[in-house]
N, C-alpha and C positions, 0 to 999 in steps of 0.2 A: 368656367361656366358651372352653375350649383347645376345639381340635381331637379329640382323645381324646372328650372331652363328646359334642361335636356325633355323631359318628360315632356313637355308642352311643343317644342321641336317635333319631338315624336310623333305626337298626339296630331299636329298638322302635316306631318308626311304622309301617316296613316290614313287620315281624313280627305286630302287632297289624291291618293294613290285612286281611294273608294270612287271618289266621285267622278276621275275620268276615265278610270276604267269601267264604270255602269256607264256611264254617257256615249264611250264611245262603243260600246257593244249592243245598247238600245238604238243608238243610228245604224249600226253595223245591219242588227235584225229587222230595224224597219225599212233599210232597202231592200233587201232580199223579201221580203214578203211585199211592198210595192211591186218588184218584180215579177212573183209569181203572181199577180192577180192576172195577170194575161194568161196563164195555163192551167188555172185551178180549175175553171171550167170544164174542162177536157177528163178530169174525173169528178166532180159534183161540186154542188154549194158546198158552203163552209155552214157549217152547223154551232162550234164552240172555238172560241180562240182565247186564251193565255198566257200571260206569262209567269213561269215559274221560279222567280225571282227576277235578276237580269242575265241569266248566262243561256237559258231554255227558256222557249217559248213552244207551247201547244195550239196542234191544228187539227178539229178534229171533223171527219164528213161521215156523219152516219150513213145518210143513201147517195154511197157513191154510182157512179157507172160501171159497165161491163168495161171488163173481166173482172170489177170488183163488186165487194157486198159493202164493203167500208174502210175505208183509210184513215189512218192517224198521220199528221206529219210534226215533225220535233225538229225544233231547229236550237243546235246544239253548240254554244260560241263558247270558248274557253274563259275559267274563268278569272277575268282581268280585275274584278274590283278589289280584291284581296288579297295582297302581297304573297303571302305562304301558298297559297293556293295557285296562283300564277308561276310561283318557283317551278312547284310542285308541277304544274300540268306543263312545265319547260322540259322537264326531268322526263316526264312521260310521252315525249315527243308528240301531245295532244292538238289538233288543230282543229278548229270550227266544221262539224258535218248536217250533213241535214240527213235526219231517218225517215222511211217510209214503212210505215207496216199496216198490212191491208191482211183481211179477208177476203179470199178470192170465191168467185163465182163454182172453178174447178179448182179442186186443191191437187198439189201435185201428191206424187206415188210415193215419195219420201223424204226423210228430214238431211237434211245436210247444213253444213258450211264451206261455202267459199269464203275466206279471209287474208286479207292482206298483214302477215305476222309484224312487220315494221308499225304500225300505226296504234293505238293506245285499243281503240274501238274491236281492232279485230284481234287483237293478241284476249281482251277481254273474252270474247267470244270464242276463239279459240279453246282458252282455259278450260273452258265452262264443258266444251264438247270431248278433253281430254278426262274432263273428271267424270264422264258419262261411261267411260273406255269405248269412243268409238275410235276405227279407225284412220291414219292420217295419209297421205300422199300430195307431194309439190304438185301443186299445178301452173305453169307458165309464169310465175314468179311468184304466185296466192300459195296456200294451203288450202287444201281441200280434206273435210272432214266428214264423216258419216260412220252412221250403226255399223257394227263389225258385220261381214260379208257383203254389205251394201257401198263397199267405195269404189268396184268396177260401175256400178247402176249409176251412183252419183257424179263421175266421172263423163259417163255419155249423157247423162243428164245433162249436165255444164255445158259439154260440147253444143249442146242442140239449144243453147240458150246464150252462144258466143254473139251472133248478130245484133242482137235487141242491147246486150251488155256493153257491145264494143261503140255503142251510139252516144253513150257517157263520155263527157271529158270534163276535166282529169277522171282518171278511173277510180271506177267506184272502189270503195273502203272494205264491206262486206256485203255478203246474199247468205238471207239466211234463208230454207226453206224449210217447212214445217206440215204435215200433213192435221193438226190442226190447228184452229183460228190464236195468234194472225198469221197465214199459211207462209207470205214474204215479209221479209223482212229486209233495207235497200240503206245500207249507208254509202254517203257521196261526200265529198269535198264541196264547200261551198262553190256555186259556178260563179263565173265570173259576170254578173249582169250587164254589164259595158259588152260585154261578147257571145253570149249564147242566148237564143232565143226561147222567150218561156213556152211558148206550145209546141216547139222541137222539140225541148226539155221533157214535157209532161205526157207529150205521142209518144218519146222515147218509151218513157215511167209505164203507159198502158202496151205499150208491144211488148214488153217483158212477162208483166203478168199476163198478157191472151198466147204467148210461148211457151208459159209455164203450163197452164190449160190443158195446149194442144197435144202435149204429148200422150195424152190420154185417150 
């Protein structure tokens, strides 16, 4: 086989890898969003929607409802159309999450993280809060991070915010919380639409932020 062959061989694995990996990650995003149209409701119209190439997609509601002022939603699917980059997010034991980040109506008393250190998203976040020098402690299998002196406060924080959390399945990814805008921050594993209900889903989404509120 010449060189000329082999290239052209290439050139159609390459090309063929592209096109069903976008293919099947833009059916992947457009089920999940057919499915959330049943719970969007429950925090406001959709205002902007795009996609940011084919791996992200943006969802954006300016006048959300209480407990929020405005939510972004990102729906975050690995990315399959490009060979390296698929290695690569195998390597980073990456998997499809959806983000929620809102401004809340109350913002909470302090900034923290809870993260799940196994997962790409929250080791990211992690990092980010060890290069801050806050301080660290296990929480129930997450890590839990906050401003130094503040990881007993962040600690009973979480606690009083176990309820609205543990109504997530599979469990959520990270919680970020931030005393300014965007106050939460909510990554989740893709849900299963064949099994979870989207306004269970999205009641869940609003009990969390009016718990985060309440503690004030």
């Amino acid at each position: 086989m010449n060189s000329q062959a082999i290239i052209i061989i290439a050139v159609a694995v390459f090309m063929g890898w592209f096109a069903i990996g976008m293919i099947y990650n833009l059916r992947r995003g457009d089920k999940l969003l057919k499915w959330m149209q049943d719970g969007l409701p429950l925090i406001g119209q959709r205002t902007t929607f795009r996609w940011l190439g084919s791996s992200v997609a943006e969802m954006g509601i300016a006048k959300a409802k209480r407990p929020f002022h405005r939510m972004d939603v990102l729906i975050v699917l690995k990315p399959r159309d490009v060979f390296w980059m698929t290695l690569i997010a195998l390597f980073q034991r990456r998997s499809d999450i959806l983000i929620f980040r809102a401004a809340l109506g109350t913002p909470p008393l302090l900034d923290l993280e809870l993260a799940d250190p196994k997962t790409w998203s929250g080791r990211e976040a992690l990092a980010k809060a060890t290069k801050r020098g806050w301080e660290g402690t296990d929480y129930h299998g997450l890590r839990l991070m906050a401003p130094k002196g503040l990881i007993n406060l962040a600690a009973s924080t979480v606690d009083q915010l176990a309820a609205p959390m543990q109504a997530f399945s599979p469990r959520f990814v990270r919680l970020g919380l931030r005393k300014t805008s965007p106050n939460m921050e909510v990554h989740l594993p893709f849900p299963n639409p064949n099994e979870t209900d989207a306004k269970t889903y999205f009641q869940s989404l609003c009990n969390l932020g009016r718990a985060i509120g309440e503690r004030n």
